[in-house]
MIGU-873939 format. One record per residue (C-alpha): x, y, z; residue number from 1. Coordinates in steps of 0.05 Angstrom, whole numbers, plus 32768, in hexadecimal, padded with zeros to 4 digits. Layout:
BEGIN
  east  north    up  num
     X      Y     Z  NUM
...
***
This chain:
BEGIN
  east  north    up  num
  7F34   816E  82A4    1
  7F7F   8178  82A1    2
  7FA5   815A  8261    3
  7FC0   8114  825F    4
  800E   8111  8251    5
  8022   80CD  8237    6
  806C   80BC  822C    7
  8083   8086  81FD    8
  80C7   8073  81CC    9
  80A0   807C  8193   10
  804D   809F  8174   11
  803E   8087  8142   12
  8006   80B7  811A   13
  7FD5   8092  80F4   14
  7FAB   8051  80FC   15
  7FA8   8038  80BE   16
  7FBF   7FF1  80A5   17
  800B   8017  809F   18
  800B   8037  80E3   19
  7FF4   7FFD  8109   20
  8030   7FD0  80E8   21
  805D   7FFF  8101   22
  8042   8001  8145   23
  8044   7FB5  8150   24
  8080   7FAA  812E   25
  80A3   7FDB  815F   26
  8077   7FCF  81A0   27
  8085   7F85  818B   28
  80C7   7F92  81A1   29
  80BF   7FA9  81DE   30
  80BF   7FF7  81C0   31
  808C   801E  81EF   32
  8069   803A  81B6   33
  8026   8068  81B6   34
  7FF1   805C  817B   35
  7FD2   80A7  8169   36
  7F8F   8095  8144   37
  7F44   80A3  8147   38
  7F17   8065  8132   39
  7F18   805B  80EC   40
  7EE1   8066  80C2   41
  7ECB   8026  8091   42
  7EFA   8013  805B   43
  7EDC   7FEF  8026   44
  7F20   7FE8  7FFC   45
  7F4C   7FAA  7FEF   46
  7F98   7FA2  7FF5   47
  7FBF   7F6E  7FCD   48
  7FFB   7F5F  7FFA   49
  8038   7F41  7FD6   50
  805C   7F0D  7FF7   51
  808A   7F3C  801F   52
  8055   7F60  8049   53
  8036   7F1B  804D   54
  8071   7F08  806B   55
  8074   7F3A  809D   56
  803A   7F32  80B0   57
  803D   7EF0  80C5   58
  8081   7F02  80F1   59
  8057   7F35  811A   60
  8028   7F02  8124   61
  7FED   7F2B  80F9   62
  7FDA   7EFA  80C5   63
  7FC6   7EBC  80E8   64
  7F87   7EE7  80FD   65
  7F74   7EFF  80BA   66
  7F93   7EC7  807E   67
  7F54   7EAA  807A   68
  7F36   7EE6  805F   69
  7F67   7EF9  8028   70
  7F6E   7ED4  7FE4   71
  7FB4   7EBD  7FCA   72
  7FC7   7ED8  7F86   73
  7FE5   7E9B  7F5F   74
  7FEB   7EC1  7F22   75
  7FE2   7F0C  7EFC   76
  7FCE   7F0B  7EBA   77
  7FD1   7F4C  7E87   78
  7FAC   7F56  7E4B   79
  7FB3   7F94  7E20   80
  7F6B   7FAC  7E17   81
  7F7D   7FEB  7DF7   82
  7F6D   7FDF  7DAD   83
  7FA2   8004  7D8A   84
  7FD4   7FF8  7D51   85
  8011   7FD4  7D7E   86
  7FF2   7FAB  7DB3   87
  801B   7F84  7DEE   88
  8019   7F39  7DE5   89
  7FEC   7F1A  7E26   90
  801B   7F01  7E5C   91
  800B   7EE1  7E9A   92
  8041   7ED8  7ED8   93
  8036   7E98  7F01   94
  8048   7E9D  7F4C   95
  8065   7E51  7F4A   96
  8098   7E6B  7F0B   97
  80C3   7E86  7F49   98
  80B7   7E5B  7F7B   99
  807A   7E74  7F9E  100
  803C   7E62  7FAA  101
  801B   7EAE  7F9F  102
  8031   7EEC  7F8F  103
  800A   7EFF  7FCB  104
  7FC6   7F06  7FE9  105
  7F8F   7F35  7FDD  106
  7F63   7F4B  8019  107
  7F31   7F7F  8030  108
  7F49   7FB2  805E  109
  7F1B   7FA6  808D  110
  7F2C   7F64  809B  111
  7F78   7F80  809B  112
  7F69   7FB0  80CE  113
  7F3F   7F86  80F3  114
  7F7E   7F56  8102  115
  7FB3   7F88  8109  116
  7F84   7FAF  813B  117
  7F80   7F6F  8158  118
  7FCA   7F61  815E  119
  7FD4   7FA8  817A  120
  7FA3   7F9E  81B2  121
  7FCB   7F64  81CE  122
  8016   7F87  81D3  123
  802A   7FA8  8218  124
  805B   7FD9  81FD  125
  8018   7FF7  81CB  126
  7FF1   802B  81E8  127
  7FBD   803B  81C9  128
  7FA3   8083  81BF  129
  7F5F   8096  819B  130
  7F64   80DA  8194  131
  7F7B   8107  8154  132
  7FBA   8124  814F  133
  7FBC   8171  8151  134
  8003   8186  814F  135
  8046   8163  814E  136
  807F   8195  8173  137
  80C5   8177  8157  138
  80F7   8187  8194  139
  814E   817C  819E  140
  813F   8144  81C1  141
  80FB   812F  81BF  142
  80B5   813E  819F  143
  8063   8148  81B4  144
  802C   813B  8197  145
  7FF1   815C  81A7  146
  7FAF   8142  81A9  147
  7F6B   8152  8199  148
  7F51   813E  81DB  149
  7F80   816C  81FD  150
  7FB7   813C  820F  151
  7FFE   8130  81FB  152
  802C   80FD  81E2  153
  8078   8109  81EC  154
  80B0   80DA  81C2  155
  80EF   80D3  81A8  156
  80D2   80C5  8163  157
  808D   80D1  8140  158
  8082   80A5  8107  159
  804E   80C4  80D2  160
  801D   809C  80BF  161
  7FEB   80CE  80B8  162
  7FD8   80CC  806C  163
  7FE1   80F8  802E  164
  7FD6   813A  8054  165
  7FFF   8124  8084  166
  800C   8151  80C7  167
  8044   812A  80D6  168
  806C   8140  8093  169
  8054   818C  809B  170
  8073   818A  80E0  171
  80B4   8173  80C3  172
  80B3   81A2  8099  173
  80AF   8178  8057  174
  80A0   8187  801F  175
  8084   814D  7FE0  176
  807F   8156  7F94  177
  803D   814B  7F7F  178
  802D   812F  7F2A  179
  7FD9   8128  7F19  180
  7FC6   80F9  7EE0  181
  7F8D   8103  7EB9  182
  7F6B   80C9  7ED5  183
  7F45   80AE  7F0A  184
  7F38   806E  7F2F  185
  7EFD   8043  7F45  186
  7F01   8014  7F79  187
  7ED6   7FDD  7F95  188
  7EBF   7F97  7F98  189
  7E94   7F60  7F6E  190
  7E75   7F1F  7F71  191
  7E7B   7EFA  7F2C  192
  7E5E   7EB4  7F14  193
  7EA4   7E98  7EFF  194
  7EDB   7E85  7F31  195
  7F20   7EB7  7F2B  196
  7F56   7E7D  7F39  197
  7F7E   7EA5  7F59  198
  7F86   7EDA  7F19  199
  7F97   7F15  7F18  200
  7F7E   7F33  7EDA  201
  7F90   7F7A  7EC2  202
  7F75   7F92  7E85  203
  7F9C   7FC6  7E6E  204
  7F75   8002  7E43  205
  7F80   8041  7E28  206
  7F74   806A  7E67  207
  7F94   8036  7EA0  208
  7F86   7FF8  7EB7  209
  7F4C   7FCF  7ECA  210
  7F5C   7FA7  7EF8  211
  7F37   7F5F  7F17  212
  7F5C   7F49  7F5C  213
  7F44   7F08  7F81  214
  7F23   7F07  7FCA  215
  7F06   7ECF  7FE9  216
  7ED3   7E9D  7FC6  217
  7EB6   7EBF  7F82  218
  7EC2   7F00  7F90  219
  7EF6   7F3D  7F74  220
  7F0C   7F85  7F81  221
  7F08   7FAF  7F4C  222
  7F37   7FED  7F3C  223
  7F21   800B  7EFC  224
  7F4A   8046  7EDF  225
  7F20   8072  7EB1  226
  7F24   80C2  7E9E  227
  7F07   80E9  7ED1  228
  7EBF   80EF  7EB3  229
  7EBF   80AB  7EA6  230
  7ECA   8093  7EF1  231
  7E9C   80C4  7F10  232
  7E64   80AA  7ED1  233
  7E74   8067  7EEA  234
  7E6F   807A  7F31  235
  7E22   8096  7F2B  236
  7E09   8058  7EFF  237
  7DE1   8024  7F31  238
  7DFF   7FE6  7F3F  239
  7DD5   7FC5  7F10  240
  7DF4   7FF2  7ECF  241
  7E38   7FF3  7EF8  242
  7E3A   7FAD  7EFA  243
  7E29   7FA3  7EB0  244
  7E66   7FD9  7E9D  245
  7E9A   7FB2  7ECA  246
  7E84   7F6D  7EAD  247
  7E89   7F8B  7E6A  248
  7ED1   7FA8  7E7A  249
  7EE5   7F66  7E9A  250
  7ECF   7F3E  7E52  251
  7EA5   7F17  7E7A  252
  7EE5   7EEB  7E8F  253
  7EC2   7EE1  7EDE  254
  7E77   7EDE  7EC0  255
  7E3E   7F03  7ED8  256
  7E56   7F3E  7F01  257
  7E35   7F59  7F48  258
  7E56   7F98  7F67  259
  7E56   7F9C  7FB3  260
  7E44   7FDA  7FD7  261
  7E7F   8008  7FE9  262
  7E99   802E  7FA6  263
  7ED7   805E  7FB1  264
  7EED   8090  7F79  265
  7F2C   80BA  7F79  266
  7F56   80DD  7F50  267
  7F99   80C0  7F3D  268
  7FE2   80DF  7F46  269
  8023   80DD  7F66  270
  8043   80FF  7FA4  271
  8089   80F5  7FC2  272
  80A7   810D  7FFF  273
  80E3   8135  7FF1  274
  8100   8118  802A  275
  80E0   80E1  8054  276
  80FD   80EB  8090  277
  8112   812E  80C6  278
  8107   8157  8109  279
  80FF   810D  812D  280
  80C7   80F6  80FB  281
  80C1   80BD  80C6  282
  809A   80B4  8092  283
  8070   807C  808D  284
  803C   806B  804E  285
  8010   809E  8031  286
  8031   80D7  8052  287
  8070   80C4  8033  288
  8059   80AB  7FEA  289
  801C   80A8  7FC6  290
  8019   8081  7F7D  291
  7FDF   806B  7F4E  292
  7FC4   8022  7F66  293
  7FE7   8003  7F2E  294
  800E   7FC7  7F42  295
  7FFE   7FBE  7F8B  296
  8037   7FEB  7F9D  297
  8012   8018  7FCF  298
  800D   7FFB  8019  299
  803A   7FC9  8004  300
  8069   8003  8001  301
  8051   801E  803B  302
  8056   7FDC  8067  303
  80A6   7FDE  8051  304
  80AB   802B  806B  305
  808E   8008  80B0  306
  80BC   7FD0  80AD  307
  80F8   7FF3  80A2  308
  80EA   8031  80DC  309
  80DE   7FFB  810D  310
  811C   7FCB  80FC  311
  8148   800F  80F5  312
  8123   8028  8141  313
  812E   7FE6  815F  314
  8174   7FDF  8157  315
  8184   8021  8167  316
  815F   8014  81AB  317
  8185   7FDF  81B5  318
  81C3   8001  81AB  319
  81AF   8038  81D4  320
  81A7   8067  81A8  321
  8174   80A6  819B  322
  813C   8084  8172  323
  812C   80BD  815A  324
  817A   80DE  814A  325
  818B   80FD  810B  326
  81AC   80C1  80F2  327
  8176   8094  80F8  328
  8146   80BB  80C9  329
  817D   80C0  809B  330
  818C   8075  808E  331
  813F   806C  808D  332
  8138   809C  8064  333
  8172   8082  802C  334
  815E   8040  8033  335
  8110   804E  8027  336
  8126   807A  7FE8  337
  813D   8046  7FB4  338
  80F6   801F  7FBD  339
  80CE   8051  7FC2  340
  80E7   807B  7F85  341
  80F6   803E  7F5B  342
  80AC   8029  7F66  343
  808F   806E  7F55  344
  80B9   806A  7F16  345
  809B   8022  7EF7  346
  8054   8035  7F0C  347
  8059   807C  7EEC  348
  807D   805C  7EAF  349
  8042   802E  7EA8  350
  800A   8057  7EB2  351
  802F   8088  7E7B  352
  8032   8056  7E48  353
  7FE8   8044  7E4C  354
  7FD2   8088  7E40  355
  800C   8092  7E07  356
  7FEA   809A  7DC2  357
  803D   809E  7DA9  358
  8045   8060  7D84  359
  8091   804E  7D96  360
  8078   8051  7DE6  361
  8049   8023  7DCD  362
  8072   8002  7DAB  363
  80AB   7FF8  7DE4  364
  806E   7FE8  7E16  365
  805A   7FAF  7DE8  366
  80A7   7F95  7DDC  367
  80B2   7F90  7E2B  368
  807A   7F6E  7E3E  369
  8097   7F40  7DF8  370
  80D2   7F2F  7E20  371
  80B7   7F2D  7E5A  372
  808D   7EF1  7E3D  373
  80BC   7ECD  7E18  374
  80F7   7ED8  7E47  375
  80FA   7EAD  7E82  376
  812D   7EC4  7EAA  377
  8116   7F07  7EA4  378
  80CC   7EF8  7EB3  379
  80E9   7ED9  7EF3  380
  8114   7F16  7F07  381
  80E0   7F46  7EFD  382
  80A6   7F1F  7F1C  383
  80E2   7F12  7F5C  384
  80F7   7F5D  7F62  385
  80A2   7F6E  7F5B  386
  8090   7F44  7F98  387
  80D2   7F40  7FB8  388
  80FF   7F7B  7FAC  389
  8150   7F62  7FBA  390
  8155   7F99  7FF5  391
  8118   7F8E  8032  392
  8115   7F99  8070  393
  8111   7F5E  80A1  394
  80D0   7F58  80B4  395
  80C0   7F51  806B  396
  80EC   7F11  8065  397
  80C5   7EFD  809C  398
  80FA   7F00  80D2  399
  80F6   7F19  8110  400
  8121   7F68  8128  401
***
């Protein structure tokens, strides 16, 4: 059977909750646009989604189909569980104390999927493509993709979407810097006897945090940071023991605990693309960052790579210009570089001063969270800049490119 050549403005590489926000957002706007993904397989993890890729969400028309399956996060509450000399005072940040009514809404990636796959089915300008991408030829003036079922996508501009071992940022010839922590996480999802209220509890010990998220009616996802040993001892307990250890963690502050099926264990660390951006591909998501799930910065910094390559590709379309020029990955690539390094930064600097047996990091830990308490105005900033950074893209002020 000969090959199948399919031409388009822009492939995206990668179907997951990242890639598919980039394709509608650009096929949204009349951007002929290929999606390059097999099916997915099941994902069984939760995303909390701050109020910015909310926002977006609802622009490209994604979250009407899925809201009613994610649980709004009024409020985040941290307790220092670790036990030492110089503890943090408890603080809790209310949603309402800067005018919103959550931080932003926690939901199962299924459902997310579910809706955005949705979403995508309905634009003209999104073809869809299930086949694996092979190779990804960067050209003067254009670039293929080559596919596992012998066919070919040609573009002006390949966004990478494609993950951690991304094909997309070997092609371009990018390189990351890669940091391990002696840690690792476990993630999944409970039932509990007591209702969450919209909480966000994060208990924070002596070898990361343990963390209790709200999803719809009296359930919780779970991401539990433990040493190594102790995550894979916790992954081969039955639920019974497993749910015993968690409600023992969690002080019993949701009741009697029930885990769900669906456990996912991984080691933590962090990896940066030297660059984001080159040879007529961006960077989207995993394949550009990867940080610890500490502080829902992950797809949320993900679905602001996809919001800013589409807003960036659509008005160079409309100005007639190569979407896939030089110049364009540049600016996306400066204006992705602030967030994403300033993010990296607070997460690492958190996680650090958990595992810190120094007493003055201890110490310093315990005095900003202080402030943080007893200082209004700089509660509100930091809460503000955490859910709403000062520099977005459009789409995650929920207005339209």
């Amino acid at each position: 059977m000969a090959s199948v050549t399919h031409a388009v403005e822009v492939a995206v590489v990668g179907g997951g909750p990242t890639g598919l926000t980039a394709a509608i957002a650009l096929a949204a706007n009349g951007v002929p646009t290929a999606l390059i993904a097999p099916s997915p397989p099941p994902d069984n993890r939760t995303t909390a989604l701050l109020s910015g890729s909310v926002a977006a969400l609802e622009a490209l028309g994604v979250w009407a189909i899925c809201a009613a399956d994610a649980a709004p996060l009024t409020a985040i509450r941290l307790i220092d569980d670790t036990a030492r000399l110089v503890r943090a005072p408890e603080v809790t940040f209310e949603a309402s104390e800067i005018g919103l009514a959550a931080f932003g809404h926690n939901i199962e990636n299924r459902h997310l999927v579910a809706a955005l796959e949705t979403r995508a089915a309905a634009l003209p300008s999104l073809r869809r493509i299930d086949a694996a991408a092979t190779a990804v030829e960067p050209g003067d003036h254009g670039i293929v993709v080559r596919l596992d079922n012998g066919g070919r996508v040609e573009a002006r501009l390949v966004v990478g979407a494609d993950g951690r071992r991304s094909l997309c940022r070997a092609a371009a010839g990018i390189e990351t810097e890669h940091r391990s922590y002696p840690q690792a996480a476990l993630t999944l999802n409970i039932s509990h006897g007591r209702p969450h209220g919209g909480v966000s509890t994060e208990f924070h010990t002596a070898h990361g945090p343990f963390t209790l998220v709200p999803l719809p009616g009296a359930r919780s996802s779970v991401v539990c940071v433990v040493a190594p040993a102790e995550a894979e001892r916790f992954a081969a307990l039955d639920d019974a023991a497993l749910s015993v250890e968690l409600e023992r963690r969690a002080h019993s502050i949701l009741g009697k605990v029930a885990v769900e099926a669906g456990c996912g264990l991984f080691p933590l660390g962090v990896e940066t693309a030297q660059r984001f951006a080159g040879h007529r591909i961006a960077l989207v998501g995993e394949a550009a960052h990867v940080i610890p799930p500490i502080g829902a910065q992950g797809l949320n910094l993900g679905l602001r790579d996809a919001a800013t390559i589409s807003e960036l590709v659509v008005k160079a379309r409309r100005a007639g210009e190569d979407v896939g020029s030089a110049d364009v990955l540049a600016r996306y690539d400066r204006l992705r570089r602030a967030d994403v390094t300033g993010r990296a930064m607070a997460v690492d600097m958190l996680n650090r001063s958990l595992l810190s047996d120094f007493l003055p990091v201890q110490g310093a830990r315990g005095f900003g969270l202080y402030l943080l308490d007893r200082i209004a105005p700089l509660r509100h900033a930091v809460m503000r800049e955490g859910v709403e950074p000062a520099a977005q893209p459009r789409l995650m002020r929920g207005e339209a490119l």
